[in-house]
C-alpha positions in Angstrom: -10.6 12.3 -2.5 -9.4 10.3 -5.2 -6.8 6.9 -4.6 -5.9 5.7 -8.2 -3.4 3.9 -9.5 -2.5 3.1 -13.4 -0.1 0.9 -14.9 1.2 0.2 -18.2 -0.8 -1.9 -19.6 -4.0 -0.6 -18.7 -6.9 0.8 -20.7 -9.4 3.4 -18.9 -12.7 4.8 -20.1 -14.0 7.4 -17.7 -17.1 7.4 -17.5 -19.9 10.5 -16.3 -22.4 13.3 -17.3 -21.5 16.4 -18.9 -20.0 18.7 -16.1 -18.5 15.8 -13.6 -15.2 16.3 -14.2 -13.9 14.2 -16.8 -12.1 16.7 -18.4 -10.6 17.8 -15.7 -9.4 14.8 -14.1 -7.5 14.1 -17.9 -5.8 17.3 -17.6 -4.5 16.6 -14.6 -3.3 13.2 -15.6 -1.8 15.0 -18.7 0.0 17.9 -16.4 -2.2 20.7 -17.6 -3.7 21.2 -14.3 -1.6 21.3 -11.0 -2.4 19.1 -8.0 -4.1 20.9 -5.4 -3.7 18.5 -2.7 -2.3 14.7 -2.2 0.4 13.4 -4.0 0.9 11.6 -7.6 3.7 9.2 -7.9 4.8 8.7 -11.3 8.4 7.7 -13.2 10.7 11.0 -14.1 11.0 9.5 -17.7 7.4 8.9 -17.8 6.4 10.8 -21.5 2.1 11.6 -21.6 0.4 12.2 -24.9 -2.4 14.4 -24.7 -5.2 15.0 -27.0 -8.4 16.7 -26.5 -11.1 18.0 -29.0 -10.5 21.4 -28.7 -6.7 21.3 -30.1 -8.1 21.3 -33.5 -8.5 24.4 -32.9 -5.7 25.7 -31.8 -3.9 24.6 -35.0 -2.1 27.2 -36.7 -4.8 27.9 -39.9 -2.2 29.9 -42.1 0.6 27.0 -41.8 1.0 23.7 -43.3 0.8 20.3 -41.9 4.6 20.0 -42.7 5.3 23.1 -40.7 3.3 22.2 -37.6 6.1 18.9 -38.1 9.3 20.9 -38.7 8.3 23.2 -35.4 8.1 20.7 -33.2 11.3 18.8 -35.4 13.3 20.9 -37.0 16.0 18.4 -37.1 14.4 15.9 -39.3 14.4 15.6 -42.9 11.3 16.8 -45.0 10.8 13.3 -46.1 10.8 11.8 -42.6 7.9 14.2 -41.5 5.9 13.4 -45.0 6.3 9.9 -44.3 4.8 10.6 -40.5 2.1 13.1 -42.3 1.5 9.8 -44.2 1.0 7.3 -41.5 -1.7 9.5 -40.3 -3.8 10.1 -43.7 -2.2 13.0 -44.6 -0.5 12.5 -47.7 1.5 15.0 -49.9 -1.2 17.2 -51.3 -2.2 17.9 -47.6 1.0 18.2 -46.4 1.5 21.1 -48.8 -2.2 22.8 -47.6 -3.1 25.1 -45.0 -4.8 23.9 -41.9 -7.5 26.4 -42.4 -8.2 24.9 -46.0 -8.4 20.9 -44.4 -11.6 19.3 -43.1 -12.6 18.6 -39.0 -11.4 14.6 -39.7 -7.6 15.8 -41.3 -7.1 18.6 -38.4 -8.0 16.1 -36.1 -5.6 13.6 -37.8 -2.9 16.1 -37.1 -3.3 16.3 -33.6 -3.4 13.1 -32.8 0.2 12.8 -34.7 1.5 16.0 -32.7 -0.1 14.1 -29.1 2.2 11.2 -30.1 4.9 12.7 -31.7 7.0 11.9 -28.2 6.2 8.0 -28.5 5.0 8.3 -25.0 4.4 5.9 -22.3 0.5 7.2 -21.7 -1.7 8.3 -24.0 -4.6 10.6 -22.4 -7.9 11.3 -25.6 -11.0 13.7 -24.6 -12.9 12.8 -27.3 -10.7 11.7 -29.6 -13.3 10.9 -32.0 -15.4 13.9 -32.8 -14.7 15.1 -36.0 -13.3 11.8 -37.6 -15.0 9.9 -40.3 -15.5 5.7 -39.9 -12.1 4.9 -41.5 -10.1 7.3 -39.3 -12.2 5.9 -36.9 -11.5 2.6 -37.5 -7.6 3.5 -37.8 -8.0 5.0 -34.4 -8.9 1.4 -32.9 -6.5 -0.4 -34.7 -3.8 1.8 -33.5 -4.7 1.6 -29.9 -4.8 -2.2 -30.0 -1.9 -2.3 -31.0 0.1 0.4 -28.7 1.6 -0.9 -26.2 0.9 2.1 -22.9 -1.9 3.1 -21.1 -4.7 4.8 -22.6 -7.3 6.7 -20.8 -10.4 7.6 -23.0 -12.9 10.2 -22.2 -15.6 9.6 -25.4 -19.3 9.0 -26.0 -18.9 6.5 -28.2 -20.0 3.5 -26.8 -18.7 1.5 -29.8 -15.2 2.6 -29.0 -15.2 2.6 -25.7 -16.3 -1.2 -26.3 -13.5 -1.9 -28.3 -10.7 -0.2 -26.9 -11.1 0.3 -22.8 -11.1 -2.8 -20.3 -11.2 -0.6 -17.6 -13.8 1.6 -16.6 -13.7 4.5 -14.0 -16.4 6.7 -13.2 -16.3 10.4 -12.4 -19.1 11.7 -10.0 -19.9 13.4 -6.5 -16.7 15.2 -7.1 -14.4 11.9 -7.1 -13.3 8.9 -9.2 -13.9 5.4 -8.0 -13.8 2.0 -10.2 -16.8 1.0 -12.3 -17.4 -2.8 -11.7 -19.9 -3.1 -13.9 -19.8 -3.4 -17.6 -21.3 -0.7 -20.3 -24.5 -1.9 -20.7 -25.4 -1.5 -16.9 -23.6 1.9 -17.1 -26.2 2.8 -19.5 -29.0 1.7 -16.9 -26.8 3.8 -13.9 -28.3 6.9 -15.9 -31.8 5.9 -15.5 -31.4 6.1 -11.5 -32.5 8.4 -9.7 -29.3 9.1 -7.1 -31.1 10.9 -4.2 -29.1 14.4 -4.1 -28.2 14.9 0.0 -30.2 18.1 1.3 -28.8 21.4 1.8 -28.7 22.7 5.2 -31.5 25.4 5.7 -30.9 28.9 5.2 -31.2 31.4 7.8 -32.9 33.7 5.8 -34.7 30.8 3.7 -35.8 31.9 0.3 -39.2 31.7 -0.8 -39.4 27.7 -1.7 -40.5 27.1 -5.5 -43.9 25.5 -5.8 -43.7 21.7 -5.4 -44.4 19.5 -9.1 -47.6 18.0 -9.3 -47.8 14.6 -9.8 -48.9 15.1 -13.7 -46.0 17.0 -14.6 -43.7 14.2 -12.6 -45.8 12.0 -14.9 -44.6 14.1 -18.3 -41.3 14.4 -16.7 -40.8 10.8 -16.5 -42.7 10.3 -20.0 -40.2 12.5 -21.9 -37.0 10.4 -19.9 -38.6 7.5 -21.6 -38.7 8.9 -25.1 -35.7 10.2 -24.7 -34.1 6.8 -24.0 -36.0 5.7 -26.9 -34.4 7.8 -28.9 -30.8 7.1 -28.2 -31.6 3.6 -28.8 -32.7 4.1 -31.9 -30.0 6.2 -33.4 -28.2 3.7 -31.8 -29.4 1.0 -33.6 -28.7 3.0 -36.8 -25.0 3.9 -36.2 -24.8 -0.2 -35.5 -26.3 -0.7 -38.8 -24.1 1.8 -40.8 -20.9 0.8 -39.3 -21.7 -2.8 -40.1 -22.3 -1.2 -43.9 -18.7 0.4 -43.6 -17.0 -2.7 -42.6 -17.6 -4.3 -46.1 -14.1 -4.0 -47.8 -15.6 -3.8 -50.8 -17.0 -0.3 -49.9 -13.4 0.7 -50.2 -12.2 -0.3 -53.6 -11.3 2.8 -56.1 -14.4 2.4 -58.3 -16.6 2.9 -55.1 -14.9 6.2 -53.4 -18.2 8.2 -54.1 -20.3 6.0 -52.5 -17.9 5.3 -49.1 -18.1 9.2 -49.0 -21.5 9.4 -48.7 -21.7 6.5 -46.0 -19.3 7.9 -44.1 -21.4 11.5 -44.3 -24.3 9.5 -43.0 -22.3 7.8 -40.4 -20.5 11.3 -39.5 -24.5 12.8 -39.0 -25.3 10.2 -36.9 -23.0 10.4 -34.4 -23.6 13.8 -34.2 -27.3 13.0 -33.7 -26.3 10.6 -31.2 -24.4 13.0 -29.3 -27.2 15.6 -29.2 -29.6 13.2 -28.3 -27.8 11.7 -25.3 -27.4 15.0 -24.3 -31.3 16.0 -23.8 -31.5 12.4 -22.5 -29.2 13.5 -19.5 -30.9 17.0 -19.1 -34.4 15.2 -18.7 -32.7 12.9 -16.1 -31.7 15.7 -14.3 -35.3 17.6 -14.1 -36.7 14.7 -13.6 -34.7 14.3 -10.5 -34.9 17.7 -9.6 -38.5 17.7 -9.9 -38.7 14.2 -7.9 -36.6 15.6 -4.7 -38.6 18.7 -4.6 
């Protein structure tokens, strides 16, 4: 049930809850799932880039940045690879380390090169952003600006999604249809309540569960409220710490201690933010549950 069509120049955010498919419908983009029915018409030269968070894991710990390069081109000279390392943050001293020994943002770093590495056409991220710091993040955005495929971007990072996507698609009900709106008013979609259709009786019905009382429909709602609340004000703080990182004088030599420790608090934030809109979604969804009872 999907009828999509992407071209060159486009930039996608797909957009959902947790569990709707997101992930999914990039893998299939990306040819890691196989069509189970339909037909996607796309160039035989077309080259897709791939990245999704959990490829930092399956890095090889015990080998060097440098080797994951000379795997994947062993044709090139050392000094080519360092100087694609190097493009990416990685410079000599971690091109010489073990990806065991690097942190979440440099492992991350070397995916991204390795989903690239083809200079493809299409470049699918699932949450490309997890475990980078602000400047890696802030590379990230530059270097999407300025790439010159498609891009679809699975992420919930509002501020890049902002940034980077002028197309939004939305993934739910088991299908994909254009978002018209903008992300603000997605942000209001998940306060609706979407009336679930309901399931045919049972012939052998099972005992039904007690219906809410209107109280706890009252603290139901109460904790969707606070909830909100709270992403908006972690919110408000990751707005005011990335307008703290954008100073450039945050990034001069003298200061490195001090733009590590922003970019800590920035790191815990987003984190924060991520956990919060999570329990934001799951009170949404007894809340609902409770409401069509």
């Amino acid at each position: 049930r999907l009828n999509l069509r992407i071209d060159q120049d486009d930039r996608i955010a797909l957009l959902g809850r947790n569990g709707q498919g997101k992930s999914t419908l990039s893998k299939l983009l990306a040819d890691r799932l196989v069509l189970m029915d339909g037909k996607m018409v796309r160039s035989s030269k077309l080259r897709i880039g791939y990245f999704a968070q959990h490829q930092v894991d399956e890095l090889h710990l015990d080998e060097t940045p440098l080797q994951h390069l000379q795997r994947e081109r062993p044709e090139a000279a050392p000094p080519k690879l360092r100087a694609q390392l190097a493009g990416f943050g990685l410079m000599a001293a971690q091109a010489e380390t073990e990806v065991g020994r690097l942190s979440g943002g440099q492992k991350a770093r070397l995916s991204l090169l390795l989903a690239t590495l083809d200079a493809p056409h299409m470049l699918i991220l699932d949450e490309p952003t997890n475990h980078l710091d602000i400047e890696s993040r802030e590379a990230l955005v530059e270097a999407l600006t300025e790439y010159s495929g498609a891009v679809i971007l699975v992420s919930h990072d509002m501020h890049l999604l902002s940034l980077v996507a002028d197309r939004l698609w939305l993934v739910k009900d088991g299908t994909v249809k254009p978002y018209e709106d903008d992300l603000d008013a997605y942000r209001a979609l998940l306060l609706t309540q979407d009336k679930p259709a309901k399931p045919e009786k049972a012939k052998a019905a099972a005992p039904k569960a007690p219906k809410p009382t209107r109280d706890q429909i009252l603290a139901l709602r109460s904790e969707v409220r606070k909830c909100e609340a709270r992403v908006e004000k972690i919110e408000e703080m990751r707005e005011k710490l990335a307008k703290k990182l954008a100073d450039p004088a945050l990034y001069e030599a003298a200061r490195a201690g001090e733009l590590d420790t922003w970019n800590k608090k920035y790191a815990e934030v987003m984190d924060g933010l991520h956990r919060a809109e999570a329990l934001w979604e799951a009170a949404l969804q007894k809340l609902e549950t409770a409401e069509t009872a």
